[in-house]
N, C-alpha and C positions, 0 to 999 in steps of 0.2 A: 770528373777526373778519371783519366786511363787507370787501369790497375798499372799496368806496366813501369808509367810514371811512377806513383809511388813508392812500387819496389825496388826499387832503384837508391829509392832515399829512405827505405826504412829503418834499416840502423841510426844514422846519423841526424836524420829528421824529425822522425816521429816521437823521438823521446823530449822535443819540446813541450815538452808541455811546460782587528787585529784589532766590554770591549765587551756571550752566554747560552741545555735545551733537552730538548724529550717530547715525544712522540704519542705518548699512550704511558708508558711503562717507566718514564722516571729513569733511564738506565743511559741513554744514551751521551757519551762524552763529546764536551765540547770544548774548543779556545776560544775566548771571550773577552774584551776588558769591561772593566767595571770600577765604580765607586762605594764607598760606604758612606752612609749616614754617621756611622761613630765609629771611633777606633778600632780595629776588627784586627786578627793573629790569624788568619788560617794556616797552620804548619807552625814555621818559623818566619813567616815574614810578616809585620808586622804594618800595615796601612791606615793613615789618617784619613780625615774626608778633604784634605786636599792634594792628595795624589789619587793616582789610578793604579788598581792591581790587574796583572795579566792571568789570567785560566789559563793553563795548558791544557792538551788534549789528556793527559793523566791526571786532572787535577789536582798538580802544584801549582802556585803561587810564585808570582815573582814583580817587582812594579816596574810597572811600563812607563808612566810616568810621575815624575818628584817633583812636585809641584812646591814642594817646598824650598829643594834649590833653586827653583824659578821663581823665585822671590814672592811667590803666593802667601801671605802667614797663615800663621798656623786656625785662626777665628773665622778663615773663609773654606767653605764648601764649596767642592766641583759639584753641579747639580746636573749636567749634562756634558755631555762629551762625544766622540765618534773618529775617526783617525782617515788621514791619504795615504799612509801609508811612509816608509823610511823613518821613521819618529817620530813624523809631520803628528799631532792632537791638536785638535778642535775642540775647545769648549765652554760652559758658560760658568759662572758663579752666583754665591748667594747676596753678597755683599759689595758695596764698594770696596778697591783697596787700588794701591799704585804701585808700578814697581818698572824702574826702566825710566821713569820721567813722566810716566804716563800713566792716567785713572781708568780702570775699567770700572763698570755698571753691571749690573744684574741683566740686564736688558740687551747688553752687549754680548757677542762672541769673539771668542779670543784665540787666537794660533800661537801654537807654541812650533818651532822649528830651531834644531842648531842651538842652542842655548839659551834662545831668544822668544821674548813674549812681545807681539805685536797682534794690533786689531783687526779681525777680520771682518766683519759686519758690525758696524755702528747701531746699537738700536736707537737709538735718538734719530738718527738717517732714518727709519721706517716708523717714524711718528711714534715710537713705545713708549709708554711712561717709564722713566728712569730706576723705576724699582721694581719694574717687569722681571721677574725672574722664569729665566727659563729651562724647564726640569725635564725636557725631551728634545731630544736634538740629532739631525741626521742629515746626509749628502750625497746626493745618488749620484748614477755615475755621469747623469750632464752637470754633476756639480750644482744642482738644484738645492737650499737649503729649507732642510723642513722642522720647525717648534711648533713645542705644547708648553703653557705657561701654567703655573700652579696655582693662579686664582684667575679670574673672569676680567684680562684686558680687552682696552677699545686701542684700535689704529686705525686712524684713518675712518671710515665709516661702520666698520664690521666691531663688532665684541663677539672676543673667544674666549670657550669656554675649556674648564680645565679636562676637560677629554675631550678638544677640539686636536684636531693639527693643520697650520698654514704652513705655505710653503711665499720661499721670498722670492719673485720674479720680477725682474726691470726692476731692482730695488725697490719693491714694492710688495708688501705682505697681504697675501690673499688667502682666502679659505681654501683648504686643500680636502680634509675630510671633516666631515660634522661627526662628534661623537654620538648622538642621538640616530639624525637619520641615516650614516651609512654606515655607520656599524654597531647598532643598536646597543650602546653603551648605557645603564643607568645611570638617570640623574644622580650628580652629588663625587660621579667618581672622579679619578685624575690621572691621563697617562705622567708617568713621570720617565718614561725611558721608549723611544720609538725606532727602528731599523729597518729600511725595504732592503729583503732580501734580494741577491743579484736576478732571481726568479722573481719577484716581482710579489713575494709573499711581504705581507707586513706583521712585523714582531712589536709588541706593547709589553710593556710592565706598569703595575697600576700601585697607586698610595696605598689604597686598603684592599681588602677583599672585593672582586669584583667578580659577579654572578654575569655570565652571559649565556644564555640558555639554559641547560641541565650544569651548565661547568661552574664552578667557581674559580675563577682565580689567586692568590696568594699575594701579598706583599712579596718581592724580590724575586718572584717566578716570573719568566718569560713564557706569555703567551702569542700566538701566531695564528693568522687569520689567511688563509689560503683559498682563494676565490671565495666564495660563501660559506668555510668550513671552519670554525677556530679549535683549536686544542694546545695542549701544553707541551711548550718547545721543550722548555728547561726549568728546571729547578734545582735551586739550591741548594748543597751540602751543609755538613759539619763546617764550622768557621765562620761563614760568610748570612747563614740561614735568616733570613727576617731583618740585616741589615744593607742589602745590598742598593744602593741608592739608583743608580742607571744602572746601562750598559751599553756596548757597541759591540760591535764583528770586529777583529781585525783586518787588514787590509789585505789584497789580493795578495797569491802568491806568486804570481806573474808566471816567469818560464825559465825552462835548463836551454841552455847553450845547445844551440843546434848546428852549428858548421856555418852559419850565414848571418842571418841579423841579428841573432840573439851570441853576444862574445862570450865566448870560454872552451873546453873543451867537451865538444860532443859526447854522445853514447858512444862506445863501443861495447864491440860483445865477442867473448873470445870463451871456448870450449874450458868446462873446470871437472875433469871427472866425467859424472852423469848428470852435470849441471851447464847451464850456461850462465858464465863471469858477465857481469853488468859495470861500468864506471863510467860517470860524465862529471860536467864541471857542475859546479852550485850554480841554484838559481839566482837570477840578476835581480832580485830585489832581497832587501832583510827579512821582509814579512814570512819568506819560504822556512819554515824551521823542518821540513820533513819533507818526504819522495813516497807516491805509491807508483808500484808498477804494473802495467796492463800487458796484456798480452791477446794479440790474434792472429787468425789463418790470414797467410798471404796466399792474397785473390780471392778473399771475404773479406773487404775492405771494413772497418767500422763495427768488424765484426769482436773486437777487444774487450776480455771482462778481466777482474783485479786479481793480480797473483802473489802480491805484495801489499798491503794496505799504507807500513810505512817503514822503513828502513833505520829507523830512531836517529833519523839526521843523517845518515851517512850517506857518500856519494857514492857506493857500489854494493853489490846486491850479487850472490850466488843463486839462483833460479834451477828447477829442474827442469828440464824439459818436457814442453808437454806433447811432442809426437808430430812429425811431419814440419811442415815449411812453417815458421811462424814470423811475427814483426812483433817488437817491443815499444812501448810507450814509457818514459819516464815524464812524473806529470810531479811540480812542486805541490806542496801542500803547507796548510798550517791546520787546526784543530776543526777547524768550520768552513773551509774554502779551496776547494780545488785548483789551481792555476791551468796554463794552457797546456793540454793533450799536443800541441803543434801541431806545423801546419802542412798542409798537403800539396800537392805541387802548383797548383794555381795561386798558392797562398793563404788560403782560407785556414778557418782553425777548424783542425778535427774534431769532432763533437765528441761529447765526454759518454761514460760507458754506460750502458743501461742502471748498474747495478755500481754506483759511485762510490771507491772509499770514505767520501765527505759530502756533508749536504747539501751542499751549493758549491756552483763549479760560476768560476769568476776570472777568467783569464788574463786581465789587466796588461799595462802594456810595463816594460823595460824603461828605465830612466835613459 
């Protein structure tokens, strides 16, 4: 890419840019949804085990999905779940029940979209026995579908074990990872909540206390294995502590309106004082609930670190100046995922900052 090229389009460009974590230190905030095992109040909201509450990145509460208007009753458990994003949930349960005209299985995965409960994967189609219940469940981004079951199924020729994960290919359920040899899980344990991050890290939550090396892990802690490294993503607060049944990411936060494929109104940037005035249109998906903003030297392309982390949802931003020529980036956000930085003049997506507002940067596309 020319510098030149981009500068050109830096204003109106570049500001192109869903459910649980911690690091070492137990501190760091995140958006997340999730389920309970039993009726659980964090704050004032008030979640069964068969809906899903939403994390925000300040740790309120709010539910994502009511599974109870969706004609779920009240005797069935979401055991797993993971979202596309616009409302779209994915998820499994414990129990048979019907609703719609039609029976779901334990075995089975279920889409909720629009008001509406239809089947997404048949387990019965991938040979499962019909009381298969599955208590980890995830969907990368070629839409690959990956379970962990809560006791020791056979399909087809393989038996998995409950710290096993298959993934579903050519409708066909194949071992994806062995809990023993490739990520030295002890005998006896049970993923019950699993997530590849957009980086490519894999996030676990386990039934009971699970020891992997020096670490122990926690019932309803997120753990995360990053190449050959595990440690503790996330844990959980007041409220939620020792019953949190799964979890998921919410879904990308996509992109801000850039003047071209992305519809709505661009960045601009207009002088406020000893600041520079920030406003563009909201991001083109729901998942966006927030904005950071980057900023760098024009003619040090890529050269952007964060000067805003998040604008608490609003679409304009007072900024000071930080001295000489610079280009801004307006980038969506939700609690745990960055959206697209936008794109640069060949189209490509600008790469995200060294030193990220959020953990994972996940650029997803516009409906």
């Amino acid at each position: 890419m020319e510098g030149g090229d981009m500068s050109k389009r830096a204003a109106p460009m570049a500001m192109v840019a869903v459910i649980f974590l911690l690091a070492a230190s137990l501190a760091r905030a995140q958006e997340l949804l999730l389920t309970a095992d039993l009726p659980v109040k964090p704050g004032t909201t008030t979640c069964t085990p068969n809906q899903v509450l939403r994390r925000d990145y300040a740790g309120n509460y709010t539910i994502y999905f009511d599974g109870a208007a969706a004609g779920i009753p009240a005797n069935v458990h979401i055991t797993a779940i993971t979202t596309l994003g616009m409302g779209i949930v994915i998820f499994a349960v414990d129990v048979p029940f019907s609703a719609g005209g039609n029976t779901y299985l334990p075995c089975d995965v279920i889409l909720y979209s629009s008001g509406t409960l239809s089947m997404w994967q048949s387990g019965t189609a991938l040979s499962l026995p019909p009381n298969a219940v599955i208590d980890a469940l995830a969907v990368d981004q070629s839409m690959y579908m990956y379970y962990s079951f809560d006791v020791p199924v056979s399909a087809g020729t393989n038996v998995y074990q409950p710290n096993d994960v298959a993934r579903v290919s050519v409708k066909t359920l194949v071992p994806f990872l062995s809990g023993a040899s490739d990520l030295g899980l002890p005998q006896g344990s049970d993923i019950v909540g699993f997530q590849i991050a957009p980086n490519g890290d894999y996030l676990f939550m386990f039934r009971t206390p699970t020891t992997i090396g020096t670490t122990t892990f926690l019932p309803s802690q997120i753990a995360r294995k990053s190449g050959g490294v595990w440690d503790l993503f996330w844990s959980p607060g007041a409220g939620v502590n020792n019953v949190v049944a799964t979890f998921a990411f919410p879904a990308s936060p996509g992109s801000a309106p850039d003047g071209g494929t992305v519809p709505g109104t661009p960045l601009s940037i207009s002088k406020s004082g000893a600041n520079a005035h920030l406003a563009w249109g909201a991001a083109c998906v729901t998942d966006a609930n927030d904005y950071a903003i980057y900023r760098g030297a024009l003619g040090s392309w890529y050269s952007h670190s964060s000067v805003v982390c998040t604008t608490g949802g609003a679409t304009s931003a007072d900024v000071a100046y930080g001295g000489g020529n610079e280009y801004y980036l307006v980038v969506p956000i939700n609690g745990t995922l960055e959206g697209s930085y936008g794109t640069n003049s060949s189209g490509a997506q600008i790469p995200p900052a060294a030193a990220p507002c959020r953990s994972y940067y996940e650029p997803g596309e516009c409906p």
